[in-house]
PDB file as gemmi writes it, atoms N, CA and C in Angstrom:
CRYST1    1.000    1.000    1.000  90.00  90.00  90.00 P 1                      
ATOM      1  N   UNK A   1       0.844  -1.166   0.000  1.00  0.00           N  
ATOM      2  CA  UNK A   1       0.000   0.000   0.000  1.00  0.00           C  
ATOM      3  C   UNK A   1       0.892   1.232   0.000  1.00  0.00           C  
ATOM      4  N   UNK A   2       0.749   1.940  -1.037  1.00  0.00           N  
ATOM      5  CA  UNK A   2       1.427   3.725  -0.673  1.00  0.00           C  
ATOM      6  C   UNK A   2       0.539   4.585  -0.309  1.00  0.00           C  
ATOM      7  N   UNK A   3       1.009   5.655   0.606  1.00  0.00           N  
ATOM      8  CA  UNK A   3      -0.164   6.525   0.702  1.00  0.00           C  
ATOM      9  C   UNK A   3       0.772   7.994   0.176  1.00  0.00           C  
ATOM     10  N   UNK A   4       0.135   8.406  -0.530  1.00  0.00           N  
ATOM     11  CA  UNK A   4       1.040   9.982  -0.681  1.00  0.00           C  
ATOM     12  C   UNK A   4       0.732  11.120   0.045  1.00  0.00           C  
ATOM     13  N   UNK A   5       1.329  11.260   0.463  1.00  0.00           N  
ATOM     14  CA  UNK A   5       1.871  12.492   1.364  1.00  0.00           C  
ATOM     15  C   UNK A   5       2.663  14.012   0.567  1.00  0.00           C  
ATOM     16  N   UNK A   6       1.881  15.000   0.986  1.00  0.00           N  
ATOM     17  CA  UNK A   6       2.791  16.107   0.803  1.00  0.00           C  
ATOM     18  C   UNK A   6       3.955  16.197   1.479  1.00  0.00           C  
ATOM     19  N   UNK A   7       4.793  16.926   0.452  1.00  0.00           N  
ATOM     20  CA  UNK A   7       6.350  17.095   1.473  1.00  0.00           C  
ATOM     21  C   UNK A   7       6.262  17.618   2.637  1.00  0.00           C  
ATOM     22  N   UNK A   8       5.310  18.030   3.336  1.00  0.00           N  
ATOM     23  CA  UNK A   8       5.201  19.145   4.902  1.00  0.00           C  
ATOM     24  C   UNK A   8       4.614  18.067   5.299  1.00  0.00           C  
ATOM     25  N   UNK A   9       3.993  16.611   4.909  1.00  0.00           N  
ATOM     26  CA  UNK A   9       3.557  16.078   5.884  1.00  0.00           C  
ATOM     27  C   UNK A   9       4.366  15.005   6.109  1.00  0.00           C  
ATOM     28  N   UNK A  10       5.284  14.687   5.272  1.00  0.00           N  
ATOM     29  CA  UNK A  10       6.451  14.187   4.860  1.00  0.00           C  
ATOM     30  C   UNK A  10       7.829  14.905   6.479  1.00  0.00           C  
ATOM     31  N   UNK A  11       8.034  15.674   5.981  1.00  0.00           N  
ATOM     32  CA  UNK A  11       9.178  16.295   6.721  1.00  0.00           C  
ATOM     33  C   UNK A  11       8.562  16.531   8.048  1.00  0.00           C  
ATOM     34  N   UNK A  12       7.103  16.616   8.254  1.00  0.00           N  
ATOM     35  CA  UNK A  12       6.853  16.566   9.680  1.00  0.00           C  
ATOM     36  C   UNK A  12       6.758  15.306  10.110  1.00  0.00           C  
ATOM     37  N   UNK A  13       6.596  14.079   9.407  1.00  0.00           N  
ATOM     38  CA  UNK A  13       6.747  12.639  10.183  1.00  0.00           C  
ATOM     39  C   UNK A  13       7.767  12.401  10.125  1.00  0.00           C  
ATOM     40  N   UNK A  14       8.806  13.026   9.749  1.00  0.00           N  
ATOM     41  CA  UNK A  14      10.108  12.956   9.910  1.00  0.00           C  
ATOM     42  C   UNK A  14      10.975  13.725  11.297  1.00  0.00           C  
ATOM     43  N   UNK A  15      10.166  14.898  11.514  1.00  0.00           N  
ATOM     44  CA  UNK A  15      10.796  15.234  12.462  1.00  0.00           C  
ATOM     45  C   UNK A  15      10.824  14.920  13.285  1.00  0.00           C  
ATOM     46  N   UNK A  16       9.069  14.184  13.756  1.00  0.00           N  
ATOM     47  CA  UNK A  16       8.799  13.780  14.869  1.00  0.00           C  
ATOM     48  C   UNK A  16       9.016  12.108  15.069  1.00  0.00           C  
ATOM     49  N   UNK A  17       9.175  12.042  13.789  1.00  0.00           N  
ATOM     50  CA  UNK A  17       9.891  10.216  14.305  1.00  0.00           C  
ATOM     51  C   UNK A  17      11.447  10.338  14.891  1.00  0.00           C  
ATOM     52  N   UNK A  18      12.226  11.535  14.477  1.00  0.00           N  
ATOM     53  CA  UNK A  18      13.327  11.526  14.500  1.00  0.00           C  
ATOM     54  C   UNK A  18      13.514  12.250  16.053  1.00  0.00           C  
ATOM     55  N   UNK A  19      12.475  12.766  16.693  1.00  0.00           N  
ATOM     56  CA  UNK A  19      12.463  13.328  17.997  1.00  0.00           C  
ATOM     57  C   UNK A  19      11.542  11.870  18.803  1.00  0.00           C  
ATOM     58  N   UNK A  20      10.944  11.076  18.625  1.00  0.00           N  
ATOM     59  CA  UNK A  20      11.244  10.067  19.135  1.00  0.00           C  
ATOM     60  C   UNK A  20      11.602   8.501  19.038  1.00  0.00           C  
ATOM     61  N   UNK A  21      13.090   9.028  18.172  1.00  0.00           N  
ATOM     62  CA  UNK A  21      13.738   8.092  18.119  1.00  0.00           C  
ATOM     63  C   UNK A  21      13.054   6.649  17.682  1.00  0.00           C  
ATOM     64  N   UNK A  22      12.550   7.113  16.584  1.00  0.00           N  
ATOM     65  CA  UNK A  22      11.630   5.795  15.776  1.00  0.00           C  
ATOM     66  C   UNK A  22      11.537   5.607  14.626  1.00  0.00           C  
ATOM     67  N   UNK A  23      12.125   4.773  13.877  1.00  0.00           N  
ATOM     68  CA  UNK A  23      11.890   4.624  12.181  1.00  0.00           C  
ATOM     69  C   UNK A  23      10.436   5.714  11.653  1.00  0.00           C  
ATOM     70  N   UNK A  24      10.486   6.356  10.476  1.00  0.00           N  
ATOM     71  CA  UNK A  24       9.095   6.545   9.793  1.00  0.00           C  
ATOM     72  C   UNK A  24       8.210   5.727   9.843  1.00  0.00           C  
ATOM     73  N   UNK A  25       8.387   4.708   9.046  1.00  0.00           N  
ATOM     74  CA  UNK A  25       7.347   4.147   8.608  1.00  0.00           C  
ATOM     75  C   UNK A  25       6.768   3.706  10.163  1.00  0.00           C  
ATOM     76  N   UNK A  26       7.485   3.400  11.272  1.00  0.00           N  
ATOM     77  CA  UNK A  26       7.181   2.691  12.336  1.00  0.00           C  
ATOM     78  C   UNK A  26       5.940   3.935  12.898  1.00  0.00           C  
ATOM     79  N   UNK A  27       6.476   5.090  12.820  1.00  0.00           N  
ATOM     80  CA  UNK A  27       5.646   5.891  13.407  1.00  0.00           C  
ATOM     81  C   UNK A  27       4.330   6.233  12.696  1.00  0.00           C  
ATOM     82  N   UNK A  28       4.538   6.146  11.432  1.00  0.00           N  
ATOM     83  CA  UNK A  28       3.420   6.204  10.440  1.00  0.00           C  
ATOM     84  C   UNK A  28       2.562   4.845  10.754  1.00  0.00           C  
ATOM     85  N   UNK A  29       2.939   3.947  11.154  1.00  0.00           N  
ATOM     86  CA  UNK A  29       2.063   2.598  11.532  1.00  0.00           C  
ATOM     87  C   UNK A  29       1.527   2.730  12.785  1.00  0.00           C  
ATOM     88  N   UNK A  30       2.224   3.787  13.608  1.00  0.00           N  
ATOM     89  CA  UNK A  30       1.656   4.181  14.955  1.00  0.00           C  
ATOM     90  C   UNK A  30       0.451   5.147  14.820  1.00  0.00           C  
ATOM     91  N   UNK A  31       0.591   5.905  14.016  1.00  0.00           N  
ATOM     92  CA  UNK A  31      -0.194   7.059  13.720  1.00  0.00           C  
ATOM     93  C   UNK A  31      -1.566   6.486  12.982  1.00  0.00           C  
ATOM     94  N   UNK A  32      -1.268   5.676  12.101  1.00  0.00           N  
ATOM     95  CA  UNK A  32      -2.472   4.903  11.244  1.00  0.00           C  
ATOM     96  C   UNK A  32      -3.501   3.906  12.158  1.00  0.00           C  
ATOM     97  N   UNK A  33      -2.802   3.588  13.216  1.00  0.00           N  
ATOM     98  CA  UNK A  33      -3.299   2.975  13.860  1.00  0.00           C  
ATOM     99  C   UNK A  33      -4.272   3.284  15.323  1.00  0.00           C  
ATOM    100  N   UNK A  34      -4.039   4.687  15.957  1.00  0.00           N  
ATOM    101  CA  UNK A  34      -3.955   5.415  16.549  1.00  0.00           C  
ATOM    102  C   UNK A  34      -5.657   6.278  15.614  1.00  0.00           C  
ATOM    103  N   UNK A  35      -5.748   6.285  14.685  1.00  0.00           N  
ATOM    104  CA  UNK A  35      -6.422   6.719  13.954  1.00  0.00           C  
ATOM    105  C   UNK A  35      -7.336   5.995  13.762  1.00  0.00           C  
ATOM    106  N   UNK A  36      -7.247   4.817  13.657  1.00  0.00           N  
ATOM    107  CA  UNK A  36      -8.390   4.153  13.382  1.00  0.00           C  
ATOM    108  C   UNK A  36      -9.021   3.634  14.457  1.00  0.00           C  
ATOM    109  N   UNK A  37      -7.767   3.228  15.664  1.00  0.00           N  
ATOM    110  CA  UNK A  37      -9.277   3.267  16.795  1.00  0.00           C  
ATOM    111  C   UNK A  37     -10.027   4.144  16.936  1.00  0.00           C  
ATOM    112  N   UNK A  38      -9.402   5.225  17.122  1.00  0.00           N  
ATOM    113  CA  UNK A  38     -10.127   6.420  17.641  1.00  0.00           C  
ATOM    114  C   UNK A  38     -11.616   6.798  16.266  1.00  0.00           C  
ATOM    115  N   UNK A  39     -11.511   6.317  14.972  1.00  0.00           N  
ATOM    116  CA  UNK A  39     -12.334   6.320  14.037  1.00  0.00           C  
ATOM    117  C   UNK A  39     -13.217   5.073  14.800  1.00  0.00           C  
ATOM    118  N   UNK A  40     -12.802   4.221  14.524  1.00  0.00           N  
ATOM    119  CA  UNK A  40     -13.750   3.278  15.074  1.00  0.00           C  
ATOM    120  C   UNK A  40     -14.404   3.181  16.736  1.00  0.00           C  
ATOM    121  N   UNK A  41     -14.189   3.707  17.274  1.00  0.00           N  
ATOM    122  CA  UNK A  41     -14.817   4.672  19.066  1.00  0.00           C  
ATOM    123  C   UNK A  41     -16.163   5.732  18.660  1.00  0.00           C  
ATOM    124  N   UNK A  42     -15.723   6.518  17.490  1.00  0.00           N  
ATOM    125  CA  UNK A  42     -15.944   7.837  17.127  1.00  0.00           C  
ATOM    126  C   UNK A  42     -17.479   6.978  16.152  1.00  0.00           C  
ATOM    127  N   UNK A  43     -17.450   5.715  15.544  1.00  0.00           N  
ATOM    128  CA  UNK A  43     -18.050   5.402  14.839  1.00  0.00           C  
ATOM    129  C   UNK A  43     -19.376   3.962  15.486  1.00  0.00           C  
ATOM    130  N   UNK A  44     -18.312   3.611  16.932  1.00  0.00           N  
ATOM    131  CA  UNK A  44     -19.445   2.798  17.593  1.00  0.00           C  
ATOM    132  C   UNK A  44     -20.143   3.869  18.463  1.00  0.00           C  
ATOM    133  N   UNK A  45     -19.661   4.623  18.928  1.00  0.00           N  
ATOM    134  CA  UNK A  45     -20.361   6.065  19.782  1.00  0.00           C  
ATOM    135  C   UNK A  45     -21.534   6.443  19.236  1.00  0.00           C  
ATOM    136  N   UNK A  46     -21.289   7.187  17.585  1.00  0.00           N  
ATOM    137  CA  UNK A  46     -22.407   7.425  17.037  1.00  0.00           C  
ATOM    138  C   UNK A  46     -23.621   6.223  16.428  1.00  0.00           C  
ATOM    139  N   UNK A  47     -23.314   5.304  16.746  1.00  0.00           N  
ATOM    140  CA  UNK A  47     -24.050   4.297  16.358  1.00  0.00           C  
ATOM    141  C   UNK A  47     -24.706   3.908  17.725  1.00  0.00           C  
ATOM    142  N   UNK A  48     -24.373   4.037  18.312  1.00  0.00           N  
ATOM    143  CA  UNK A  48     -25.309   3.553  20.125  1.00  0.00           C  
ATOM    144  C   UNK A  48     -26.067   4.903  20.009  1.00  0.00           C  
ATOM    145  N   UNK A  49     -25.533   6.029  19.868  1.00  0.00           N  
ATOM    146  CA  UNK A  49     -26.645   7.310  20.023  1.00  0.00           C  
ATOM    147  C   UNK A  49     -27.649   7.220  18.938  1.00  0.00           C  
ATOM    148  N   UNK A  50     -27.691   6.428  17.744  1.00  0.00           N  
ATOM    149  CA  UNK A  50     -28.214   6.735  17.181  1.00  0.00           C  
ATOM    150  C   UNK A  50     -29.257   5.517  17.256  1.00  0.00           C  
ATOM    151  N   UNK A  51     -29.102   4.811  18.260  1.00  0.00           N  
ATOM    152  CA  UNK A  51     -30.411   3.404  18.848  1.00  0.00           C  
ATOM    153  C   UNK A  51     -31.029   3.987  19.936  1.00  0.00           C  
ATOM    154  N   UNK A  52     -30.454   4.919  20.763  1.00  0.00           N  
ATOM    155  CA  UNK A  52     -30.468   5.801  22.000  1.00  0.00           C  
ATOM    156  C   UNK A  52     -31.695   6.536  21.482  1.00  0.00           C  
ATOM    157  N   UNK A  53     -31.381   7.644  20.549  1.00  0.00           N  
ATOM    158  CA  UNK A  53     -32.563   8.633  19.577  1.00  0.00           C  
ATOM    159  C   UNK A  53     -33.920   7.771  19.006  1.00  0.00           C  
ATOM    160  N   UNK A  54     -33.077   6.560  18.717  1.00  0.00           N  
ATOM    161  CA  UNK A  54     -34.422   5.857  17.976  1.00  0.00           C  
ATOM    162  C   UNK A  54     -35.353   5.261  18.922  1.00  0.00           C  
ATOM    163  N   UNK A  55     -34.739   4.904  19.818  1.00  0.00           N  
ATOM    164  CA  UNK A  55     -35.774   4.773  21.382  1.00  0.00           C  
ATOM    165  C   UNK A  55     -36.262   5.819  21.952  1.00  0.00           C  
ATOM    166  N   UNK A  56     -36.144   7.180  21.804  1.00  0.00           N  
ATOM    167  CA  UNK A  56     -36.564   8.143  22.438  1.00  0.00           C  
ATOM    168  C   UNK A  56     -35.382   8.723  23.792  1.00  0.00           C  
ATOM    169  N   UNK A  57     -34.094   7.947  23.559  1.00  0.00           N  
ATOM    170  CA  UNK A  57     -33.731   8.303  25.028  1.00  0.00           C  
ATOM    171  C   UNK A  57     -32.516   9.351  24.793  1.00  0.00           C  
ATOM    172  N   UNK A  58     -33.392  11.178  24.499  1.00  0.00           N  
ATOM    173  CA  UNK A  58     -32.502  11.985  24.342  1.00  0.00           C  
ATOM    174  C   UNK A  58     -32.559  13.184  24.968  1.00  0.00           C  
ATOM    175  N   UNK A  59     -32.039  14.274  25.008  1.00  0.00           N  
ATOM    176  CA  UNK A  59     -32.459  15.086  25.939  1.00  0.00           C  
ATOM    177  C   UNK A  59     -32.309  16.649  25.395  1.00  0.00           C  
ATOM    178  N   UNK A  60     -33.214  17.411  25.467  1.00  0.00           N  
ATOM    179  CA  UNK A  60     -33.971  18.723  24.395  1.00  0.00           C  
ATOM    180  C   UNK A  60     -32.424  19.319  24.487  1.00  0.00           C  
ATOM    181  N   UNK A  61     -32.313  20.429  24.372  1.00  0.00           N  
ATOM    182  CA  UNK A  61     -30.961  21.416  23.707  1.00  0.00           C  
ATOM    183  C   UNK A  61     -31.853  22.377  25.327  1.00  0.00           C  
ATOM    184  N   UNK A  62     -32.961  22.445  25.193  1.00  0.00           N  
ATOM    185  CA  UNK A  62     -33.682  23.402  26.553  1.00  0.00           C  
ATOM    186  C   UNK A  62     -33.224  22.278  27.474  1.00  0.00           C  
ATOM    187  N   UNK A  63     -33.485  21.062  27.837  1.00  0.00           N  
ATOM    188  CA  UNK A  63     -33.309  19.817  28.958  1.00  0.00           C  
ATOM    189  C   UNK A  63     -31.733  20.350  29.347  1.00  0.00           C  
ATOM    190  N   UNK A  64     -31.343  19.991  28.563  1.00  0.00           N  
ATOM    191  CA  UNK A  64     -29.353  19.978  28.168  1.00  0.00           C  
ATOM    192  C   UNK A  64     -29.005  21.773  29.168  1.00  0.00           C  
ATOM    193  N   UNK A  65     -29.620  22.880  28.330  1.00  0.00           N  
ATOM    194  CA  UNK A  65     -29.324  23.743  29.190  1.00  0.00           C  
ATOM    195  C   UNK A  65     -29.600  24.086  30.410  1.00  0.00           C  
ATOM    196  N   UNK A  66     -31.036  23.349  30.819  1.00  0.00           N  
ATOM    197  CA  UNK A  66     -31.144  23.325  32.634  1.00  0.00           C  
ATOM    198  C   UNK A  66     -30.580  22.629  33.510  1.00  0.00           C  
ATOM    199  N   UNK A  67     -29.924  21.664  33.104  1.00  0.00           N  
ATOM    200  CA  UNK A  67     -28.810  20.555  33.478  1.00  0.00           C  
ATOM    201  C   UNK A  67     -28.109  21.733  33.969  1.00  0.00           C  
ATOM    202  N   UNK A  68     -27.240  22.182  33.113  1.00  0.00           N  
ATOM    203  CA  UNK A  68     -26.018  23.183  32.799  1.00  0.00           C  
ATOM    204  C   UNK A  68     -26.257  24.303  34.105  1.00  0.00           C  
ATOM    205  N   UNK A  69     -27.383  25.061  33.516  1.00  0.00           N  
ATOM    206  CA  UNK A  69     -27.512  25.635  34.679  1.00  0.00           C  
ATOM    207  C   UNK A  69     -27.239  25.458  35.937  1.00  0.00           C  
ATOM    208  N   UNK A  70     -28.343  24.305  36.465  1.00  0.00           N  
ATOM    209  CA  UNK A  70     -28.301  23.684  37.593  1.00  0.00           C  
ATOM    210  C   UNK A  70     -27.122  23.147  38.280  1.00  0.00           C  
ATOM    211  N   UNK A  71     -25.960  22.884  37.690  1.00  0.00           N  
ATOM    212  CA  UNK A  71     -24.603  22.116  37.982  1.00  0.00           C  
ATOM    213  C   UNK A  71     -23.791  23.422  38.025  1.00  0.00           C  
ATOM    214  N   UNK A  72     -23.885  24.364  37.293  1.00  0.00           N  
ATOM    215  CA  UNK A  72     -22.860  26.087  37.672  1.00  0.00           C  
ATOM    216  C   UNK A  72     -23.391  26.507  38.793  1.00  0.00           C  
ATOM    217  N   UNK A  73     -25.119  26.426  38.861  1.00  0.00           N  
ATOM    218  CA  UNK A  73     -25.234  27.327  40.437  1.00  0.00           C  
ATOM    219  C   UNK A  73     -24.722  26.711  41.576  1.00  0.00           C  
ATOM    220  N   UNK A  74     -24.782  25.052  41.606  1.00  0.00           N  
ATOM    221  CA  UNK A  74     -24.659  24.505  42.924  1.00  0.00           C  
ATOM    222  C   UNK A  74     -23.268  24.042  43.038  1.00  0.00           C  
TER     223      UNK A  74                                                      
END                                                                             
């Protein structure tokens, strides 16, 4: 697999592999990876909220701000 990269994104995985002392590509496999959990968190998250909504179990933008309220005054 290649992925192309601009030279600035290039010379910045370079700098920072080279500030911690880690091959590129190693850090680029850190970074790719690092990415996709967090995609896949980001993608089971919105998928439970969106069984959450379909059950009814959500709370108004007015609900949400009396919360808010209520937790700054006390």
């Amino acid at each position: 697999m290649e992925v192309p990269l601009s030279p600035e994104q290039v010379n910045q995985l370079a700098q920072i592999a080279s500030a911690k002392g880690q091959p590129v590509d190693s850090l680029a496999a850190e970074v790719i990876s690092h990415y996709l959990d967090e995609e896949a968190r980001f993608i089971a998250a919105v998928k439970l909220g969106e069984v959450e909504l379909e059950r009814g179990e959500y709370f108004t933008s007015e609900e949400v701000g009396e919360q808010l309220e209520r937790l700054f005054r006390s």
